[in-house]
C-alpha positions in Angstrom: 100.3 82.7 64.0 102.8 84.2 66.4 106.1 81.8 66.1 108.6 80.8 69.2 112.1 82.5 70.0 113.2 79.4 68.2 111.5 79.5 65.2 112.1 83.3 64.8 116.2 82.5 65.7 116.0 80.1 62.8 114.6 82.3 60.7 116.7 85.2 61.3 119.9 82.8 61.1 118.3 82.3 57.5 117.9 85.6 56.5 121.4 86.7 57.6 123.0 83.7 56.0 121.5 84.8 52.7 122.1 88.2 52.6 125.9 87.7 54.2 126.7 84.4 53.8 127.3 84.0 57.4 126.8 80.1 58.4 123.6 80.2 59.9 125.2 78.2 62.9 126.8 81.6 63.9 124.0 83.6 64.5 123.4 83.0 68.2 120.9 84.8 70.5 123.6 87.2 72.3 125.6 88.1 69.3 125.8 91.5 68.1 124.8 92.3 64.8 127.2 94.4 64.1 130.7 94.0 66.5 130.1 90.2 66.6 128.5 89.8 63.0 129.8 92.3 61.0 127.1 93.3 59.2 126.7 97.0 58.1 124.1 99.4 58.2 122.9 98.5 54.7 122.8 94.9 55.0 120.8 95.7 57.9 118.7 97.4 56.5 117.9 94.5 54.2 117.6 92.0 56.7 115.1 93.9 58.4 112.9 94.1 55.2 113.3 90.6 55.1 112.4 89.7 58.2 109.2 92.6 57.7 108.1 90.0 54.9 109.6 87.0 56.6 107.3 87.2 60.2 104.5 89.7 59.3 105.2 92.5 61.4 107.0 96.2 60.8 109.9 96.9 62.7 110.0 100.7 62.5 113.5 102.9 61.1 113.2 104.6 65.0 113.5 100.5 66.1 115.9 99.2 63.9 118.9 101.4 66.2 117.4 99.4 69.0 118.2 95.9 67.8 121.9 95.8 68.8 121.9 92.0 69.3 120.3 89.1 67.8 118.1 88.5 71.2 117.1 92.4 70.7 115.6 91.4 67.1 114.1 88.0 67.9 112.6 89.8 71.0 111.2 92.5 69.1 109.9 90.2 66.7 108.0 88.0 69.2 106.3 91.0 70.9 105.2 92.3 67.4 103.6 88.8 66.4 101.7 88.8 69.5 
């Protein structure tokens, strides 16, 4: 069952806060994952997975470059579920 922008933002928030320990508070739609957030390429990496298993979709290595910002990922996510 395909899940809202909100309920994919939630669960992203989770998924970064467990793989970087970011309060989950801090992961906000227009923040980037990597200027804003700080998270590497491997952590990255690992949160994608996550999120693979997390919302039943595959986010492909030519997409991952794509999602820059948070509201790049939850976007992609939505379209995929649908």
């Amino acid at each position: 069952m395909a899940q809202s922008e909100q309920e994919i933002l939630e669960g992203l928030a989770e998924i970064v806060n467990e793989e970087t320990g970011l309060d989950t508070a801090s992961v906000e739609m227009d923040k980037s994952f990597t200027e804003d957030l700080d998270i590497d390429s491997l952590s990255m990496m690992t949160i994608v997975v996550n999120a693979e298993e997390k919302f039943g979709v595959r986010i492909p290595d030519s997409e991952v470059k794509n999602l820059k910002t948070v509201r790049d990922a939850v976007t992609y996510i939505a379209g995929a579920q649908s």
